[in-house]
FIKOLRO-56871 format. One line per 8 residues: number of its first residue (from 1); for each residue x, z negated, y of C-alpha. Coordinates in pm, 1 decimal. Last residue first. Layout:
N
NUM	X:Z:Y ~ ...;
//
This chain:
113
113	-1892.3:3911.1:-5172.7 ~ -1937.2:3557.1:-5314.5 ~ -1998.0:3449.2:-5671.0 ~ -2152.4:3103.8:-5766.8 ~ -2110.0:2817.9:-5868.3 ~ -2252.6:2471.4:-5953.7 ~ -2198.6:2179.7:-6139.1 ~ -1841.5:2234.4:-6144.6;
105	-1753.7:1920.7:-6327.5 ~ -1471.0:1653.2:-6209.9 ~ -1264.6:1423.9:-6431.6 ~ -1224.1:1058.4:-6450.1 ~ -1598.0:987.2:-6564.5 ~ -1809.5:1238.0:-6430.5 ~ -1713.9:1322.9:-6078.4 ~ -1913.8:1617.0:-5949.3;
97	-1823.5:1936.3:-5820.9 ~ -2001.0:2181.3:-5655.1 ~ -1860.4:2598.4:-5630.7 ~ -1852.7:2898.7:-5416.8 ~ -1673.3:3193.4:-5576.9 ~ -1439.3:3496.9:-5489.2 ~ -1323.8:3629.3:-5836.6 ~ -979.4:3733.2:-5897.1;
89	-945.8:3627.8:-6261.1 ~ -1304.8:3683.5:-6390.1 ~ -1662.8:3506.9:-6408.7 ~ -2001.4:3640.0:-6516.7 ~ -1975.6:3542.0:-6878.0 ~ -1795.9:3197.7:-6794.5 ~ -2178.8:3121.9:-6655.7 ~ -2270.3:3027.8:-6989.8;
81	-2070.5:2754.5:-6983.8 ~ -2286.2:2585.7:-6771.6 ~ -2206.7:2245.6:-6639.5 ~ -1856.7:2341.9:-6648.5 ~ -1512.7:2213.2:-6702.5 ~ -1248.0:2249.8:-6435.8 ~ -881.0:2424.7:-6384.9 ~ -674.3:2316.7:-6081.6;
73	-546.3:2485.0:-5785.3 ~ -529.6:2301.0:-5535.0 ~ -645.7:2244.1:-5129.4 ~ -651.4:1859.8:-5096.2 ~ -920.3:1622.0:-5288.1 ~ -1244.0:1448.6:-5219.0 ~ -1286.0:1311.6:-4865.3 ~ -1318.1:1699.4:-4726.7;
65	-1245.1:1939.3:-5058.5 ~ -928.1:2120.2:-4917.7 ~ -934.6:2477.0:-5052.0 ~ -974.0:2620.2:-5380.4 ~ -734.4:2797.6:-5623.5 ~ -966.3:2788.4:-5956.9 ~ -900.2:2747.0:-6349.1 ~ -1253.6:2763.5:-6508.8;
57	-1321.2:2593.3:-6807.5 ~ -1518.5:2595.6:-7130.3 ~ -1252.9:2526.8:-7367.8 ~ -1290.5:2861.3:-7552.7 ~ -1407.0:3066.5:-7276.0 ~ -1096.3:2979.3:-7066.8 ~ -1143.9:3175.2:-6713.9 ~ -832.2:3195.5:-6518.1;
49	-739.0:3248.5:-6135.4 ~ -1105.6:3206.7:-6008.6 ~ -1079.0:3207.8:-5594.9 ~ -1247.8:2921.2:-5418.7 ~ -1502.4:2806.2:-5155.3 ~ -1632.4:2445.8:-5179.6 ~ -1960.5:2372.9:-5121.0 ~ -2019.0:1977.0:-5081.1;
41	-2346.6:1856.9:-5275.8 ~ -2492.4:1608.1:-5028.8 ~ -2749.8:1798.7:-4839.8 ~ -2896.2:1896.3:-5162.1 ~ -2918.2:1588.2:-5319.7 ~ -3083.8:1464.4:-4970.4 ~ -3330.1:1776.6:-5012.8 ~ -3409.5:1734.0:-5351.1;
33	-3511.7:1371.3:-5282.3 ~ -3772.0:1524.8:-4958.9 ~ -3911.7:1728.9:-5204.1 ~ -3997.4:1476.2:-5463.8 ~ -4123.0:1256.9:-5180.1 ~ -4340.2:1469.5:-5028.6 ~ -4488.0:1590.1:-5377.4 ~ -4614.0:1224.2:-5434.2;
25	-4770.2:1180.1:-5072.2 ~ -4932.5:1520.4:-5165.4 ~ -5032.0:1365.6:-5465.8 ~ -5179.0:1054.0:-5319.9 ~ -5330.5:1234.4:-5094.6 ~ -5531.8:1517.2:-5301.5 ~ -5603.0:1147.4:-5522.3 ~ -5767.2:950.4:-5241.9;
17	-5946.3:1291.8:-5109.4 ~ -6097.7:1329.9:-5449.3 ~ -6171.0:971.4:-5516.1 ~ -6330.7:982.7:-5133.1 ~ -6513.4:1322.2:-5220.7 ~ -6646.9:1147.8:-5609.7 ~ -6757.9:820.8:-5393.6 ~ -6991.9:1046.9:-5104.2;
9	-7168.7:1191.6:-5384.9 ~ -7258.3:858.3:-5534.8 ~ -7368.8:750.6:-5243.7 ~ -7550.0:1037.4:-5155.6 ~ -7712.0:1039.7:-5523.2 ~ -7838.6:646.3:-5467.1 ~ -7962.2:762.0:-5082.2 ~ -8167.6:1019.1:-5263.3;
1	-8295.2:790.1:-5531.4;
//
């Protein structure tokens, strides 16, 4: 009976220790996918010349993009509208695009001081 409960014992700790790796082995990979998406968004720095709350754009002077695009000043859509609300002419930013179709998105942005 004792050697039946050991056994049994010693079953429910492998599952356990099966599973804790599994998951860990899970949680790995998740992390190590955010970090390749994060190595390979670009960070471009910019200025904001125009924010156009009704089309849900941002016009910005940025420089060359390397392998995308020279310096320009060109307005974009974004991911967020909401984060019009922060932006104004004049603002020093630091943005991601990504092509969607035949236009790019600012994904990402944010202010710099």
């Amino acid at each position: 009976m004792l050697h039946i409960i050991t056994s049994s014992l010693f079953l429910v700790m492998l599952a356990s220790t099966n599973a804790g790796a599994a998951e860990h082995q899970h949680m790995s990979h998740e992390a190590m996918q955010t970090a390749d998406v994060v190595k390979t968004m670009q960070w471009t720095d910019g200025e904001v010349k125009r924010v156009d709350h009704k089309k849900g754009k941002v016009t910005l002077h940025h420089a060359e993009i390397v392998d995308v695009m020279p310096a320009m000043t060109m307005a974009y859509r974004l991911k967020d509208t909401a984060a019009l609300k922060s932006l104004h002419a004049g603002d020093k930013v630091s943005f991601v695009l990504e092509k969607q179709d035949d236009a790019y998105l600012v994904t990402h942005i944010r202010l710099v001081k």
